[in-house]
N, C-alpha and C positions, 0 to 999 in steps of 0.2 A: 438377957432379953432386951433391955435399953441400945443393948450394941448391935443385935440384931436390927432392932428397929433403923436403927441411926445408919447403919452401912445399907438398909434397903432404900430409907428416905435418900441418901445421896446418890448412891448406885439411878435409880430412878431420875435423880435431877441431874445426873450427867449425859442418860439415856434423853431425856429430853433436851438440853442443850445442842448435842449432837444431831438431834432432827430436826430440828430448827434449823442451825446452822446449812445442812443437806437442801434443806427445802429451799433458802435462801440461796443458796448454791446450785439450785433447779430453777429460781425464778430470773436470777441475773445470766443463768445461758440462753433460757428462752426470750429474755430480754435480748440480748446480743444476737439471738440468732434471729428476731425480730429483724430488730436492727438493718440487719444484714441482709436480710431478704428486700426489707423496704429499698438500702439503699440501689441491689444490684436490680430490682424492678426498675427504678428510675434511671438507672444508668440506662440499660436497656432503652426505657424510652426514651430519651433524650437522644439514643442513638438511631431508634425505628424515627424519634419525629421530622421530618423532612422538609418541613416550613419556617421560613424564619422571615418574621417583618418587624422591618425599619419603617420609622417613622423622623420623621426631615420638616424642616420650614422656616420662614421666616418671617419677622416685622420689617416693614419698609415704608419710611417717609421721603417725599417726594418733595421739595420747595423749588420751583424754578420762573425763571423770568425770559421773558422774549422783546425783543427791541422790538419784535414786529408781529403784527397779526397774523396767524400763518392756520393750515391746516392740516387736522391730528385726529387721530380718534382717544375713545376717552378724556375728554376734555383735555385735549391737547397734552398728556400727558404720553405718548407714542405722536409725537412730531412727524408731521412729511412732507410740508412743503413750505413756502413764506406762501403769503396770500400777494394776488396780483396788484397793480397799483389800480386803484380806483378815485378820481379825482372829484370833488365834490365844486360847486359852481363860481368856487374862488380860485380852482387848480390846485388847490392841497391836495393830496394822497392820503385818504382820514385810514388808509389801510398801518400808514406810518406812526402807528402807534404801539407802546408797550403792555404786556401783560403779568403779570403775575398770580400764580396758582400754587396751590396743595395740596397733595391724595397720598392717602394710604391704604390704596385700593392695590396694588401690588403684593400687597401682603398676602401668604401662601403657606398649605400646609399638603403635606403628602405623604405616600407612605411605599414603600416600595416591599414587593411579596415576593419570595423565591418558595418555589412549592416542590412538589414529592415527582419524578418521570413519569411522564403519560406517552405509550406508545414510543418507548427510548427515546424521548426528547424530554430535555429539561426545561421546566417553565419558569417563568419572572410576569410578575404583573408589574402595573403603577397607578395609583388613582392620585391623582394632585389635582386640588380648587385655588383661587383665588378669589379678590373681590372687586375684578375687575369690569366684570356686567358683561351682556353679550349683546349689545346696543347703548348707545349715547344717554338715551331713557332708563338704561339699568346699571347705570353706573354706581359703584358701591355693592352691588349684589353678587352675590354670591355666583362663580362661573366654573365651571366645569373643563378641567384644562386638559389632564390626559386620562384614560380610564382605557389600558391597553393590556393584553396576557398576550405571551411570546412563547413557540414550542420553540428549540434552538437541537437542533440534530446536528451532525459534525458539519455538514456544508450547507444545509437548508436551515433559513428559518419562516414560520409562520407568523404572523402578525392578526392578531384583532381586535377590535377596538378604536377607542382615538386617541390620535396622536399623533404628530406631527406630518404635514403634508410630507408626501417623499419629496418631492421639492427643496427642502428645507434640510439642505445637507450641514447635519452637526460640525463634522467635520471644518469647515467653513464657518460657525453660525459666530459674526464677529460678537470676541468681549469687552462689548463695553458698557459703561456704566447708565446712558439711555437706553429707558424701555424700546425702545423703536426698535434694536436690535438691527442697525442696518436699512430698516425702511425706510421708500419705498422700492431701494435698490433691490435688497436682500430680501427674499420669499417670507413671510412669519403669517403662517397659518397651523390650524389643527381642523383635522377630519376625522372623521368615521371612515373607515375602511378596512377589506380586507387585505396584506400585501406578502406578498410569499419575496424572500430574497435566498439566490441561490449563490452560493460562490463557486465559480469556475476553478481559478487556484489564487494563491497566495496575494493577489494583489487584483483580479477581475474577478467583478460580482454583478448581476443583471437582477432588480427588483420590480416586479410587476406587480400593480394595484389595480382595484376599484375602490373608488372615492365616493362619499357625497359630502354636501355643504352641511354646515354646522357652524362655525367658529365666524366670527364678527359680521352676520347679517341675521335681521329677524324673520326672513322672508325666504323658506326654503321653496315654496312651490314652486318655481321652475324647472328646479334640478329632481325635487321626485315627480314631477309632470310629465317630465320625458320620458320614463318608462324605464329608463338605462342610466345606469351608474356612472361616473366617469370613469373614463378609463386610460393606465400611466402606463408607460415602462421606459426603464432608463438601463445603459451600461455606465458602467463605472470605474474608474482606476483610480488604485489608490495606492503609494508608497509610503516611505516613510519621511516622506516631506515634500511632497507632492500628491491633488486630486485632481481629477479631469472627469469628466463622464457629457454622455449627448443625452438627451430625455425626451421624451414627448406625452402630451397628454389633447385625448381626443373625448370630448362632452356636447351633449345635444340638449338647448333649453328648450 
């Protein structure tokens, strides 16, 4: 009877051993098969997601000095010209004097969006600020540089937003280490506008806009007074080391 007992108490705790063990061996598949489902979900969407944004920017200090009085916007920190001689009642030239300044209103942050095809074209945005001010009185504050989405089709592309006057051929736009960027030779504006650019073939391309003011004046009422937008279009060639193009732009204040 003791032996009976003893080979059903073991019998018994081998039967449970065993089922535990099964059950454990049921809980780590459906863990794995967890697992597994989570990971190939995310794969999945990491493959549906179609958005990817970068974020860009920089600190920028500015120390500069001028032998001579001249004029700039932003407190002279974009240069454009020396100032005229103005003689005071001894014949001195009191324009003949130097300056020195500081800003780090250049300083800039952006972010650039690539999104999902709308009507077979692929889109890119861009929003970039500085704190360059958008008047002499708003210097330091905060300014609004591009805020533009592009549909790009094989030879069309869409533009809207603001951003860079079409004027303002990249290509060209010289590097160098004053903000002036070339002014007041070299075109440096940003607009609002609509601009379609179509490319002819490999090397000619014709971009037609409408424009309005926004960018380095406080005072838009003329240009929405007129009723009409301005209006651009240009041809353009471009190699691979050479650009040319003729442009015109026609506006009514």
């Amino acid at each position: 009877m003791n032996r009976t007992k003893k080979s059903l108490i073991i019998t018994l705790c081998l039967l449970g051993v065993v089922n535990i063990s099964a059950q454990n061996q049921q809980v780590s598949k459906k863990n794995s098969d967890s697992l597994a489902i989570i990971q190939t979900k995310t794969a999945e969407a990491s493959k549906e997601s179609s958005v990817k944004v970068n974020f860009y920017g920089f600190i920028r200090h500015d120390a500069f000095y001028d032998t001579r009085q001249n004029i700039g916007a932003g407190e002279n920190i974009v240069p454009l010209y020396p100032r005229d001689r103005a003689l005071d009642i001894n014949g001195v030239d009191i324009n003949d004097a130097p300056k020195f300044h500081m800003l780090s209103v250049v300083s800039r942050a952006g972010i650039n969006v690539k999104g999902p095809e709308v009507l077979g074209a692929k889109t890119n945005g861009i929003l970039e600020g500085e704190f360059f001010g958008s008047t002499e009185a708003g210097i330091n504050e905060f300014r609004l540089g591009h805020a533009y989405v592009t549909l790009d089709w094989k030879t069309t592309q869409l533009g809207v937003g603001q951003y860079w006057h079409p004027m303002v051929i990249l290509d060209c736009l010289p590097n160098v280490v004053n903000y002036s960027t070339g002014s007041p030779i070299f075109a440096l504006n940003r607009n609002p506008q609509i601009r379609l650019t179509q490319k002819l073939n490999e090397n000619f391309k014709i971009i037609a806009a409408i424009n309005s003011q926004r960018d380095f004046t406080p005072n838009t009422t003329p240009y929405r007074d007129s009723g009409l937008p301005s209006s651009y279009l240009q041809i353009q060639y471009k190699s691979k080391s050479f650009v040319a193009g003729l442009a015109g732009q026609y506006e009514i204040l």
